[in-house]
C-alpha positions in Angstrom: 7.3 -47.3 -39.2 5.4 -50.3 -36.9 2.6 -48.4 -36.8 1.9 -47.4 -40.5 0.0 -49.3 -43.9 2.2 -50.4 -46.4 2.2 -47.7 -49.8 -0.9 -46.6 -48.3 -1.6 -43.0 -47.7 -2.7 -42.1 -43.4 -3.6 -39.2 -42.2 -3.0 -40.1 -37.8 -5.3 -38.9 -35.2 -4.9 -36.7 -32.0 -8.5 -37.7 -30.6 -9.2 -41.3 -31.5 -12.5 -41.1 -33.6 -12.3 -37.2 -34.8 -12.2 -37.6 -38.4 -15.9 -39.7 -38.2 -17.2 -37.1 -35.6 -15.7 -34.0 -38.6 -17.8 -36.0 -41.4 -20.9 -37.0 -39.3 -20.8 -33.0 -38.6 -20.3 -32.2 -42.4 -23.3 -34.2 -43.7 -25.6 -31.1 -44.1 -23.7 -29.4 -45.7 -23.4 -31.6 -48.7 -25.3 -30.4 -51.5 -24.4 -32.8 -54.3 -22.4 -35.9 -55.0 -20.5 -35.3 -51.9 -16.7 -35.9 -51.1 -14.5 -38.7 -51.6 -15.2 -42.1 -49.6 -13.5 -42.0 -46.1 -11.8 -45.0 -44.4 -10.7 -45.0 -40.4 -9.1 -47.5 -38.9 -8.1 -48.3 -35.4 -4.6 -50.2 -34.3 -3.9 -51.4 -31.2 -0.7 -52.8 -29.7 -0.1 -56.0 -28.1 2.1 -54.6 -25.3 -0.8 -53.8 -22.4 -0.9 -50.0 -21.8 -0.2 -49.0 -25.3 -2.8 -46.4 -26.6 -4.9 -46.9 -29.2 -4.2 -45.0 -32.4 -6.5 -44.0 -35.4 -6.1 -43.0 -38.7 -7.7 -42.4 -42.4 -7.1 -41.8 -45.7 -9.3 -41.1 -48.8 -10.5 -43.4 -50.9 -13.0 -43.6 -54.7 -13.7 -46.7 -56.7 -14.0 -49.2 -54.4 -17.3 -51.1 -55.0 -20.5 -49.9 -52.8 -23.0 -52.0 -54.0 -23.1 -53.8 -50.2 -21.8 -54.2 -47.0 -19.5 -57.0 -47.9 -17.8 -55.7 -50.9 -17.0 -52.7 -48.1 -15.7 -54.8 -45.6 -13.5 -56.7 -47.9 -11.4 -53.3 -48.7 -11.4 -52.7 -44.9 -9.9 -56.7 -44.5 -7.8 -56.0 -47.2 -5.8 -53.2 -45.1 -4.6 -55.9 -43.2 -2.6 -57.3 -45.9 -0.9 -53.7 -46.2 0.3 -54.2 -42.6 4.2 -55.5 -42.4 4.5 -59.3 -41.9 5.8 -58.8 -38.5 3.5 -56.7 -37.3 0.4 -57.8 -39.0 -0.8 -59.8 -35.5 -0.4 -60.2 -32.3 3.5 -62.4 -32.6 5.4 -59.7 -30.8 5.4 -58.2 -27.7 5.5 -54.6 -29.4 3.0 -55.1 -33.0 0.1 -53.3 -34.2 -2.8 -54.9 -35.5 -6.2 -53.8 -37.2 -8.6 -53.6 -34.6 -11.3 -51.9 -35.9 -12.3 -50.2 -39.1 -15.3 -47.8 -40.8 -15.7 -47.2 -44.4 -17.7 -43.9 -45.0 -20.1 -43.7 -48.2 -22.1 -40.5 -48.9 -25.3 -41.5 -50.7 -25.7 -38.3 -52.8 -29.8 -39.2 -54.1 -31.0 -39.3 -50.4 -28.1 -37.3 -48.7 -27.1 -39.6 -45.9 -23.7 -41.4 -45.4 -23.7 -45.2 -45.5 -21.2 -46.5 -43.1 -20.0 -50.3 -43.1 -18.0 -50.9 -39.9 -15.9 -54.1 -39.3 -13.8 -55.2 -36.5 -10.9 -57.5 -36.9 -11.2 -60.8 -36.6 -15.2 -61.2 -37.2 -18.1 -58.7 -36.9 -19.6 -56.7 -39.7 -22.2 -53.8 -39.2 -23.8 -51.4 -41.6 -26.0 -48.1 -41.2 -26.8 -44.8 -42.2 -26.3 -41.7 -40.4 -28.7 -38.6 -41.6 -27.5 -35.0 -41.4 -28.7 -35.6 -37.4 -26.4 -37.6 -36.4 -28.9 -40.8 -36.2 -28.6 -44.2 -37.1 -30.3 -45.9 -39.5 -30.7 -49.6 -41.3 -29.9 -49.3 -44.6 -31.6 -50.8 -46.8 -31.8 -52.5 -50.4 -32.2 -48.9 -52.2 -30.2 -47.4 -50.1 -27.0 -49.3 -51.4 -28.4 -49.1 -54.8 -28.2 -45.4 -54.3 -24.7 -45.5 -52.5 -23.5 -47.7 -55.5 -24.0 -45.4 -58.0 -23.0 -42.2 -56.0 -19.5 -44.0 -55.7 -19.1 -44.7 -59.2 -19.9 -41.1 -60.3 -17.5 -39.5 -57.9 -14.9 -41.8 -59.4 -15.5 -40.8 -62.7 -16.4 -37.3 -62.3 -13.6 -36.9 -59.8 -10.8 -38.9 -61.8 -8.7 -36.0 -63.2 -10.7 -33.1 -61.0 -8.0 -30.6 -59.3 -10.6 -29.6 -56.4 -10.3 -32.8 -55.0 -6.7 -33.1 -55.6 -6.3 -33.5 -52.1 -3.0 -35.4 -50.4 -4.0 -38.7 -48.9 -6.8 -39.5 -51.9 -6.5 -42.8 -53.2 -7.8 -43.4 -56.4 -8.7 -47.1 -58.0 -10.9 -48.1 -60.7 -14.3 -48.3 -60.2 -14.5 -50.6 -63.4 -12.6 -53.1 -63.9 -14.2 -55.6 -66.0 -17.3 -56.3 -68.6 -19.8 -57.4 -66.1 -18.7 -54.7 -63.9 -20.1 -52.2 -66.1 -23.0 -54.0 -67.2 -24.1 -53.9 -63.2 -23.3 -50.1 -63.5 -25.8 -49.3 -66.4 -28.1 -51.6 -64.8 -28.2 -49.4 -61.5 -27.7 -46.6 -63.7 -31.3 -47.7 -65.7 -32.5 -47.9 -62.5 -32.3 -44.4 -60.9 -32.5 -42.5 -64.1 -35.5 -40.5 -63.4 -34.1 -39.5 -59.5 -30.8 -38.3 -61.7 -31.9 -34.4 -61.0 -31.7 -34.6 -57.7 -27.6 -35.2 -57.6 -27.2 -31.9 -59.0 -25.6 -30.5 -61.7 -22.8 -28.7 -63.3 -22.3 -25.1 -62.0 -23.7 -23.5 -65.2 -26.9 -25.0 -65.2 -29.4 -23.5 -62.9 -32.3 -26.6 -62.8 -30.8 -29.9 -63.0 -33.3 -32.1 -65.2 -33.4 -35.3 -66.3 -31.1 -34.6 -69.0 -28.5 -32.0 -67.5 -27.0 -33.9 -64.0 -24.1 -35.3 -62.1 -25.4 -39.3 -63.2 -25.4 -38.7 -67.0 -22.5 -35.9 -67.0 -21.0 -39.5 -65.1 -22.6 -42.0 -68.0 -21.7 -39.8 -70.9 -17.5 -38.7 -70.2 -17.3 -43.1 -69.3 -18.6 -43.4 -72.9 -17.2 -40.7 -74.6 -13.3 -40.9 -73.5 -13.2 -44.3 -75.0 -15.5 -43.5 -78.1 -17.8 -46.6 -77.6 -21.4 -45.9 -77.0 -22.8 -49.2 -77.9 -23.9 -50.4 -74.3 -24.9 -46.6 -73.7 -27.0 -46.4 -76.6 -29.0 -49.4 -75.3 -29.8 -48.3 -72.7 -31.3 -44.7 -73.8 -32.7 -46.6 -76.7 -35.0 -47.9 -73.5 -35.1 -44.7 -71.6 -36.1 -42.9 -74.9 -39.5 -44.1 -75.4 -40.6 -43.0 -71.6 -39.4 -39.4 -72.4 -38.8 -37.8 -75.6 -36.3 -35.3 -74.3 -33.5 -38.2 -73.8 -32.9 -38.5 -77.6 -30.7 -35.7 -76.7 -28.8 -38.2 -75.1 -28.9 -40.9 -77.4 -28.2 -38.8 -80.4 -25.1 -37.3 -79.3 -24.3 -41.0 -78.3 -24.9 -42.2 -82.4 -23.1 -39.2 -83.3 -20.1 -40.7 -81.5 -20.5 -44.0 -82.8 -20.7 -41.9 -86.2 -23.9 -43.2 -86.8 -25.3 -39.7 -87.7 -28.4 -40.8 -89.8 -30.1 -42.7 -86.8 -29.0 -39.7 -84.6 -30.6 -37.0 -87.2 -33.5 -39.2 -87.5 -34.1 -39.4 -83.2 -33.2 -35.3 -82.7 -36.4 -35.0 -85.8 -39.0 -37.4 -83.7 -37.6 -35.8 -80.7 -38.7 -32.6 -81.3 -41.9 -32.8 -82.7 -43.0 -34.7 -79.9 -41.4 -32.1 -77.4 -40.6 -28.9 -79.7 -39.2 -27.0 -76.8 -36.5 -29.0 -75.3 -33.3 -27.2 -75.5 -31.1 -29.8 -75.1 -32.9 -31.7 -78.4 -32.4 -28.2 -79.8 -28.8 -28.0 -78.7 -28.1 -31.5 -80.0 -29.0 -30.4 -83.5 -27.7 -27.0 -83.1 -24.2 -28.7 -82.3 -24.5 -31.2 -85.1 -25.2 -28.2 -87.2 -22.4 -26.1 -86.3 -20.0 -29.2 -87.2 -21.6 -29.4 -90.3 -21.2 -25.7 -91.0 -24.8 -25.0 -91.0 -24.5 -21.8 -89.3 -27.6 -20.3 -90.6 -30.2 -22.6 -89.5 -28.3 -23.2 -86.3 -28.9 -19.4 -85.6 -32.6 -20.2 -85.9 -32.7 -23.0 -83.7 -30.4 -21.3 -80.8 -32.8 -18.1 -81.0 -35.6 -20.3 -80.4 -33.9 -22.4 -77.7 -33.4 -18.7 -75.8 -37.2 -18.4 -76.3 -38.1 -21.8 -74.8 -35.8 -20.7 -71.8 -34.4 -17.8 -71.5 -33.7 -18.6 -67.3 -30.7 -21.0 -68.8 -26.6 -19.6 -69.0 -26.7 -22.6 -71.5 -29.2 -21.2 -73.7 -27.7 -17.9 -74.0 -24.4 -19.3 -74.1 -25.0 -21.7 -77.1 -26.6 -18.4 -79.1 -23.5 -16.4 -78.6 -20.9 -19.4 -79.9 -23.4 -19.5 -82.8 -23.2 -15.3 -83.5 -19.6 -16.1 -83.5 -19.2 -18.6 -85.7 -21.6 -16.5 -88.1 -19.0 -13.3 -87.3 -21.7 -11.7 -86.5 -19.7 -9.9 -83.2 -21.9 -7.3 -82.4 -24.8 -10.0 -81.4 -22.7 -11.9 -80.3 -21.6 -9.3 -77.6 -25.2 -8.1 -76.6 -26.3 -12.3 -76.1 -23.1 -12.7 -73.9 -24.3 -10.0 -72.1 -27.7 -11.4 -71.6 -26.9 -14.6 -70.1 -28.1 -14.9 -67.0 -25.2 -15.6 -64.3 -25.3 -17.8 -61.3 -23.5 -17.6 -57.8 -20.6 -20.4 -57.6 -21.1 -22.5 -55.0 -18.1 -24.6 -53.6 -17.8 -28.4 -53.9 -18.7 -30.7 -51.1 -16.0 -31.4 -49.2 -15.6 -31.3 -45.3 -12.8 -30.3 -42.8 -10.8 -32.1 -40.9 -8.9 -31.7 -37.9 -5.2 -31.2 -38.2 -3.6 -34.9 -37.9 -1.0 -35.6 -35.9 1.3 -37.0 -38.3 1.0 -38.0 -42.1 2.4 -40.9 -43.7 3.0 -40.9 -47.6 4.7 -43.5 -48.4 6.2 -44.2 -52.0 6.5 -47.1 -53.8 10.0 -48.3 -54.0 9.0 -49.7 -57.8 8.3 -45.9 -58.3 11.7 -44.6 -56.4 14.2 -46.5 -58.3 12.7 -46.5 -61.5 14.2 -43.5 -62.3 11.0 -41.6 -64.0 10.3 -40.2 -61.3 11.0 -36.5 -61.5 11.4 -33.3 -58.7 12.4 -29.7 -59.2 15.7 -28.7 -59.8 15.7 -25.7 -57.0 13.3 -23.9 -55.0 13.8 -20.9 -56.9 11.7 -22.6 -60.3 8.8 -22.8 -58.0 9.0 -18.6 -57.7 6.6 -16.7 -59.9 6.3 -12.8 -60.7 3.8 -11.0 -59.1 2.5 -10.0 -62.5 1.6 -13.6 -63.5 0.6 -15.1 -60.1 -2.1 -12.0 -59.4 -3.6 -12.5 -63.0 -7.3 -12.7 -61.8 -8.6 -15.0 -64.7 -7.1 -18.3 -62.8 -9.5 -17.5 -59.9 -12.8 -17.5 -62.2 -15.4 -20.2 -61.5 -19.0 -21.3 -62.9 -20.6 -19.6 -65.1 -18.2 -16.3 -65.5 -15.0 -18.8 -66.6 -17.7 -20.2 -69.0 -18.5 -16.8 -70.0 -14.7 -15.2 -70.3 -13.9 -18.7 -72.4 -16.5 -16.8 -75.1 -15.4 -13.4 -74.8 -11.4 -14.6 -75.2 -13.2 -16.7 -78.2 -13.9 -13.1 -79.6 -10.5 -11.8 -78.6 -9.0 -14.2 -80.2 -11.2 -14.0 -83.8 -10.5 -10.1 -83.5 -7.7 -7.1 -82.7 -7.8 -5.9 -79.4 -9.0 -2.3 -81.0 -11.4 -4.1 -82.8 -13.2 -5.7 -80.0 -13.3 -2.5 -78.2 -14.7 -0.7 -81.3 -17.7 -2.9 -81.2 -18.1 -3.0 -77.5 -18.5 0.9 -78.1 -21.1 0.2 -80.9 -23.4 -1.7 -78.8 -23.1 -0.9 -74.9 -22.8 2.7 -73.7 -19.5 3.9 -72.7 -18.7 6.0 -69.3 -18.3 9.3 -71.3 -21.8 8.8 -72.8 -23.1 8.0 -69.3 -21.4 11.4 -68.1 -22.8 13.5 -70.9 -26.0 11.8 -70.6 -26.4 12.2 -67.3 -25.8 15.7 -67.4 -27.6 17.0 -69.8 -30.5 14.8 -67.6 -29.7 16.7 -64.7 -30.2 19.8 -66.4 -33.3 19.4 -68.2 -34.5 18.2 -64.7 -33.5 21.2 -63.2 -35.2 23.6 -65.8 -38.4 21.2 -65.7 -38.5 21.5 -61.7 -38.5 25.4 -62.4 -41.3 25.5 -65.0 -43.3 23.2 -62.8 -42.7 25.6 -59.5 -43.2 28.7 -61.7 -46.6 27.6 -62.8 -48.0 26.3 -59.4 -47.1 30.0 -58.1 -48.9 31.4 -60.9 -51.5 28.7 -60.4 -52.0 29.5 -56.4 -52.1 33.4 -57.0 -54.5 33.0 -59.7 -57.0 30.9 -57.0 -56.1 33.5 -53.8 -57.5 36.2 -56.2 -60.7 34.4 -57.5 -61.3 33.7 -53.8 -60.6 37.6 -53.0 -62.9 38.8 -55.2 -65.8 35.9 -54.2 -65.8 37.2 -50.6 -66.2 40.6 -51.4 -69.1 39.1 -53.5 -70.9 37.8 -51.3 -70.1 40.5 -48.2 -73.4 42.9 -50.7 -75.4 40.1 -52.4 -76.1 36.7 -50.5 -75.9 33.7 -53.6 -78.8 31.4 -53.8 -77.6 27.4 -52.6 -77.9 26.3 -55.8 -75.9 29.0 -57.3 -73.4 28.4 -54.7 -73.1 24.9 -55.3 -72.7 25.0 -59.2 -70.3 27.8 -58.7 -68.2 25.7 -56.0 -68.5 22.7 -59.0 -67.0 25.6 -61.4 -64.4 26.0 -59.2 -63.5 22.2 -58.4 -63.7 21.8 -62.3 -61.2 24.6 -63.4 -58.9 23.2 -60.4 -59.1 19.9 -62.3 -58.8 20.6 -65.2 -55.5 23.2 -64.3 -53.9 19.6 -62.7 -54.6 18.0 -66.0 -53.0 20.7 -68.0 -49.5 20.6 -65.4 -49.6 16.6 -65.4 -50.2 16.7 -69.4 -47.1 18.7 -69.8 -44.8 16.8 -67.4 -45.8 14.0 -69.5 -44.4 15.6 -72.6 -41.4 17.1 -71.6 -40.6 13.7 -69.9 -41.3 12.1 -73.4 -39.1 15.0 -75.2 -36.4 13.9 -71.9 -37.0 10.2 -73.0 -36.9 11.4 -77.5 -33.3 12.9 -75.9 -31.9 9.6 -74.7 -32.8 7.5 -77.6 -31.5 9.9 -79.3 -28.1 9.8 -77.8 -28.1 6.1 -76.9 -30.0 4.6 -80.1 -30.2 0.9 -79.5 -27.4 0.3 -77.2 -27.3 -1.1 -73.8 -26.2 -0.8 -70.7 -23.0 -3.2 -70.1 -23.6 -5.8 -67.3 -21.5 -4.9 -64.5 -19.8 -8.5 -64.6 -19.2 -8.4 -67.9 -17.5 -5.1 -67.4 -15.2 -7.0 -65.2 -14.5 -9.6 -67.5 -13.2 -6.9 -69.8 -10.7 -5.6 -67.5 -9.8 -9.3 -66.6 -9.4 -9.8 -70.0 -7.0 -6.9 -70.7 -5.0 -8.0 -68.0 -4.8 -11.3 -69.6 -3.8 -9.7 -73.2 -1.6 -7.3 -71.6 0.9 -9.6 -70.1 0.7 -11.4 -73.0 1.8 -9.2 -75.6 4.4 -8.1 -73.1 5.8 -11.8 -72.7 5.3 -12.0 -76.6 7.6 -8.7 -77.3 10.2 -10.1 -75.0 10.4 -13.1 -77.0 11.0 -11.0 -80.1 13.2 -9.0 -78.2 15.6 -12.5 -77.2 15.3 -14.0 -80.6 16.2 -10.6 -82.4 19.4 -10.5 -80.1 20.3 -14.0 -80.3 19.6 -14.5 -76.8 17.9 -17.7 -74.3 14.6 -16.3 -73.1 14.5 -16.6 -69.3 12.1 -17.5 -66.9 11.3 -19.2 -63.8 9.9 -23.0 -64.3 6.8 -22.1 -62.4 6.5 -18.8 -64.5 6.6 -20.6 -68.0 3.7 -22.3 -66.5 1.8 -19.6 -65.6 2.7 -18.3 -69.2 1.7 -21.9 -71.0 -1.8 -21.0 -69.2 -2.2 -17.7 -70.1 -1.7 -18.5 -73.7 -4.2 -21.3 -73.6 -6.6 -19.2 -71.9 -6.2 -17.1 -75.3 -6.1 -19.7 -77.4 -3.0 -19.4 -78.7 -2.1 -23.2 -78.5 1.7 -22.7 -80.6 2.6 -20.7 -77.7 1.0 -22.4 -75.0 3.1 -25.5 -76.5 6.0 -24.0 -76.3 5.9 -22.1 -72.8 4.8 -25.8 -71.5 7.9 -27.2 -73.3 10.1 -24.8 -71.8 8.9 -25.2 -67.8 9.4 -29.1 -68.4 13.0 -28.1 -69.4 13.3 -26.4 -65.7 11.1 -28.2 -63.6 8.6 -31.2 -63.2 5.2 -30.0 -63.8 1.9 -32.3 -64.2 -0.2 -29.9 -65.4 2.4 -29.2 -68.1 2.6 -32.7 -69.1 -1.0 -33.0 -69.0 -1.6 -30.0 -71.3 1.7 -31.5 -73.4 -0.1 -34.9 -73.6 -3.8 -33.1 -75.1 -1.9 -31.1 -77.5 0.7 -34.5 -78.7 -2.7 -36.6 -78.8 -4.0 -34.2 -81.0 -1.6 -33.5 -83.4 -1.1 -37.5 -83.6 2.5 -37.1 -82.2 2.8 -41.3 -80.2 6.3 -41.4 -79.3 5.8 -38.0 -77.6 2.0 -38.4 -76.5 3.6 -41.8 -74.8 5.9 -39.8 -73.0 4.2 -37.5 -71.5 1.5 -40.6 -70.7 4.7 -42.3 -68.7 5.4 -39.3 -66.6 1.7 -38.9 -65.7 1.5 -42.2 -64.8 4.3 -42.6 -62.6 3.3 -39.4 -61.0 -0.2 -40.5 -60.3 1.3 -43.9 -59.0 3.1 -41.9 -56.5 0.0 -39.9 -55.5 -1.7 -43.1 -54.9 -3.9 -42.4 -58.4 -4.1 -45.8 -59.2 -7.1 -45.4 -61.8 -7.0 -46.3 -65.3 -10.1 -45.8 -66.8 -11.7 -43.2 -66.9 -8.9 -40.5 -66.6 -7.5 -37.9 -69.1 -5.0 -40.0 -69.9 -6.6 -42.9 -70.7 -8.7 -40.4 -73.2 -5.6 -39.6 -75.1 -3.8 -42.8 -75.5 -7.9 -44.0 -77.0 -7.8 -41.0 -79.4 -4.1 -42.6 -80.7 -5.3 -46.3 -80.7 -8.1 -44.9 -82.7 -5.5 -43.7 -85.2 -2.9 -45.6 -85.2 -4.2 -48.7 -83.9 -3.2 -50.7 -80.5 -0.4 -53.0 -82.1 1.6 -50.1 -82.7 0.9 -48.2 -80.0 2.5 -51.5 -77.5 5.2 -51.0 -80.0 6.5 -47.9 -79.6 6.0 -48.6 -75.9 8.0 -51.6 -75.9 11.2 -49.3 -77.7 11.2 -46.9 -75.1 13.0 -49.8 -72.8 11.5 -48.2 -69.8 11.8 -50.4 -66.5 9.5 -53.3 -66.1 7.7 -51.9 -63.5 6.7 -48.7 -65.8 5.6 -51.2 -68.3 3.9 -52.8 -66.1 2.0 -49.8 -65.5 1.4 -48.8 -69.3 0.2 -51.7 -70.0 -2.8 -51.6 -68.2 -4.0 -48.7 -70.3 -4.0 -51.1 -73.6 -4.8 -54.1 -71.7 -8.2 -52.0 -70.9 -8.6 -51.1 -74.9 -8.4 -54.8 -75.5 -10.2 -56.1 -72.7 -13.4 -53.5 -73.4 -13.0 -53.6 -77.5 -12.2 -49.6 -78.1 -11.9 -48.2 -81.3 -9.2 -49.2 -83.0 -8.3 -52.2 -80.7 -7.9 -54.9 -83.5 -5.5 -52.7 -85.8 
């Protein structure tokens, strides 16, 4: 089409400009690191009359450390134009007028905005959750710099922001490009907290946010800390509570002396950081220590008990002790927090949408779709499992309780469910013997303030007729009427006295019945029922399976449905069959997310040539979906675990016998030309 970007994605424009007005609209809503980077551009036509048309797409990586590096993507688009329509040389092209790159700043919630129009003029702002216009200024891009790296990382492989036009490139690319990150990094440490956090933290701290969630998975999925650990090694000696950092960064440079010896001058300087305490707890729990982990996650809960982490990290510690009736009262102490969506703004419905696909990617013949429509169907049974739609804190919690599925029977679990937390039968029997003894108590109580008011009417009978014959003295009178006041008083402490005891005998009755159990959280009670749904269809599926292998028979489902099924064994952490329902949807239909949970479980088991597979169909996939990053993505993860074990050289070996096209090769390579290039584990074998 004349009017469209070459292999770029565009989402086109009814009103010219709508897509900026949606987002300027949008900023106060954002609450975090914001949404994806938004570019709008404007073309016009050289033939006079021609509207105007505007478009967008979505965009992470690009560099946001100043206006210029944003105006050079913006140029750029230029390029993507086709040759003959790229300026003004016929009567009928479209050129690049105009174009804004959007940039949310996520520290001091405003969007930087770098607009350029084609040929010459650059102008940069920010716009504030008003609507006004501001100059932005040094620490302002600092700010935006960062926030654009995070999403990138944080958003690499994130399914929320899966969204259709989002183009994905790598945010770094080179040695010095990172060094300038951890620089910026260094710089805004301390204002880290106010980016937010994961959804099962309640506080974000210094520790526990967006920037070093960001700073740690970059580290971690290639295994080399080294520039990392600098860098808290600085940070360290202005708070103690960062060698929770830089410990679990030595631990994954297997440097666990220095990292024992930081968590121990850690804590005595600040004895009740949790995250110190859940650095050594976890380092304890890898070392089998179970024990003196207990201790440590028991006192963590003490230091802050407001935390899902705290609790959280107590009951993974119960369970790795067996200890399941603990473990079930702790889970059912964590306190649980309201899941909040992720930032992410509406826009009008375009007026056309152009996703264009790489003909490298068309004819290189890796490119997979669905055999029919009808592998896309799914049984009702498996698509209305409620366990998919979990979020925060409660898929975090069910992950522990299917932990404890999974360690014991299904009877079991219930048995000890009914040990610790009161059961709806107790509750009714409870309940009614309650009612009862309330009744009989309301009686007693009514009986004796009759007996009580008929007593007074007679002593006040019998004083009238007293004093109708012989006139008392004042005195008299009065010490007589303080008699009176007295015996009333002290009749209201007798009636008070024994409301209190039976109310005590009412309160011996229910520890009695109940002992020390407790009342089930109502969410958790949900998380029961989700979870037999879970184990229901899955022992069902299970039994079939028997049932086809016992007559000799191909087990049939739906692509789509051995998908759901590959999930629902994962969930219950029953990886052989998770394996093998994933195997069996790839045998019916294309499916990322079974390639991607194919990929994790290869990787692991040290499988390459199928690992590198999997890693090809990703990758083509991706390139077709205009994921263009590298590094860091969960593929990139996998294939660093394998060079780690089997070293790079043989890794580009086995990729070189596959024989795939050049330009899939082309594309693999860039994973082990990033190894080499940034020195990963393994690299020099």
């Amino acid at each position: 089409m004349a009017d469209t970007l070459k292999d770029i994605p565009e989402f086109f424009e009814t009103e010219l400009g709508e897509s900026i007005i949606a987002r300027t609209n949008a900023l106060g809503t954002f609450r975090e690191l914001g949404p994806p980077d938004l570019c709008h551009i404007i073309k016009a036509n050289a033939k006079p009359g021609v509207k105007e048309i505007g478009s967008y797409h979505y965009i992470s990586g690009v560099d946001a450390s100043s206006s210029a590096s944003l105006a050079v993507y913006l140029n750029s688009l230029t390029y993507s134009m086709d040759e003959t329509q790229k300026w003004f040389t016929k009567s009928n092209a479209w050129r690049i007028r105009s174009g804004i790159y959007c940039c949310f700043n996520a520290f001091a919630k405003v969007d930087v905005r770098v607009e350029v129009k084609i040929p010459g003029g650059v102008e940069s702002y920010y716009v504030d959750v008003r609507g006004e216009r501001h100059e932005a200024t040094s620490d302002i891009w600092q700010e935006t710099y960062v926030s654009a790296i995070l999403r990138a990382i944080l958003y690499s492989d994130d399914t929320y922001y899966r969204l259709a036009g989002y183009r994905k490139v790598d945010p770094i690319n080179t040695l010095a490009a990172e060094e300038k990150f951890l620089e910026a990094v260094e710089a805004l440490f301390w204002n880290g907290w106010r980016l937010g956090s994961r959804p099962e933290i309640q506080v974000a701290t210094a520790v526990h946010n967006h920037l070093t969630d960001g700073v740690m998975k970059y580290f971690s999925d290639s295994s080399r800390f080294s520039p990392a650990i600098d860098m808290f090694q600085r940070l360290y000696t202005q708070d103690p509570e960062v060698g929770a950092l830089l410990a679990r960064a030595y631990l994954g440079q297997h440097e666990e002396i220095k990292a024992v010896r930081v968590l121990h001058d850690g804590l005595k300087q600040c004895p009740m950081s949790y995250p110190l305490l859940h650095a050594q707890i976890d380092f304890l729990r890898d070392k089998g220590k179970y024990d003196i982990a207990l201790t440590l996650a028991k006192y963590a809960v003490n230091t802050t008990p407001s935390e899902y982490l705290t609790w959280a990290k107590l009951t993974e510690v119960y369970i790795d002790l067996k200890d399941y009736k603990n473990a079930l009262l702790t889970l059912n102490s964590c306190p649980m927090f309201t899941y909040n969506e992720r930032d992410m703004h509406r826009m009008p419905a375009p007026m056309k949408t152009h996703l264009p696909i790489k003909p490298d990617i068309i004819h290189s013949g890796i490119l997979d779709e669905d055999m029919s429509p009808a592998e896309s169907e799914v049984n009702s049974t498996l698509s209305r499992l409620p366990a998919p739609a979990l979020h925060g804190t409660f898929v975090k919690a069910y992950s522990l309780l299917t932990r404890l599925a999974e360690a014991l029977p299904w009877d079991e679990l219930l048995r000890y469910r009914s040990e610790v937390f009161v059961m709806e039968e107790e509750y009714r029997k409870h309940k009614a013997a309650k009612d009862s003894t309330k009744e009989e108590l309301d009686e007693k109580v009514k009986h004796r303030t009759l007996s009580s008011r008929e007593k007074e009417a007679s002593e006040s009978t019998m004083s009238s007729l007293a004093d109708a014959h012989v006139e008392r003295p004042e005195q008299a009178a009065e010490e007589a009427s303080q008699d009176k006041g007295s015996e009333h008083h002290h009749q209201q402490q007798q009636q008070q006295q024994q409301q209190q005891e039976q109310q005590q005998e009412q309160s011996s009755e229910v520890t009695i019945i109940f002992g020390n159990k407790r009342l089930c959280e109502r969410w958790l009670d949900n998380l029961f029922m989700v979870l037999y749904e879970d184990l229901r269809v899955y022992t069902y599926w299970r039994a079939e399976v028997a049932h086809s292998q016992a007559q000799k028979r191909t087990y049939r489902k739906t692509g789509a449905e051995f998908e759901h099924l590959g999930d629902l064994a994962s969930r219950l952490w029953h990886e052989k069959e998770a394996k093998e329902a994933y195997e069996a949807c790839l045998d019916w239909k294309f499916s990322a997310k079974a390639w991607m949970k194919l990929l994790q479980i290869y990787a692991k088991e040290g499988n390459t040539q199928k690992s590198l597979l999997a890693a090809v169909k990703l990758t083509v996939y991706h390139e077709r979906w205009y994921h263009e990053i590298v590094y860091p993505t969960e593929i990139a993860r996998n294939l660093n675990m394998l060079i780690e074990k089997a070293g790079l050289s043989k890794m580009q070996n086995i990729l070189m016998s596959m024989n795939l096209p050049k330009p899939v090769q082309k594309l693999m390579r860039r994973y082990f030309e990033y190894g080499e290039l940034f020195k990963v584990e393994g690299y020099e074998l």
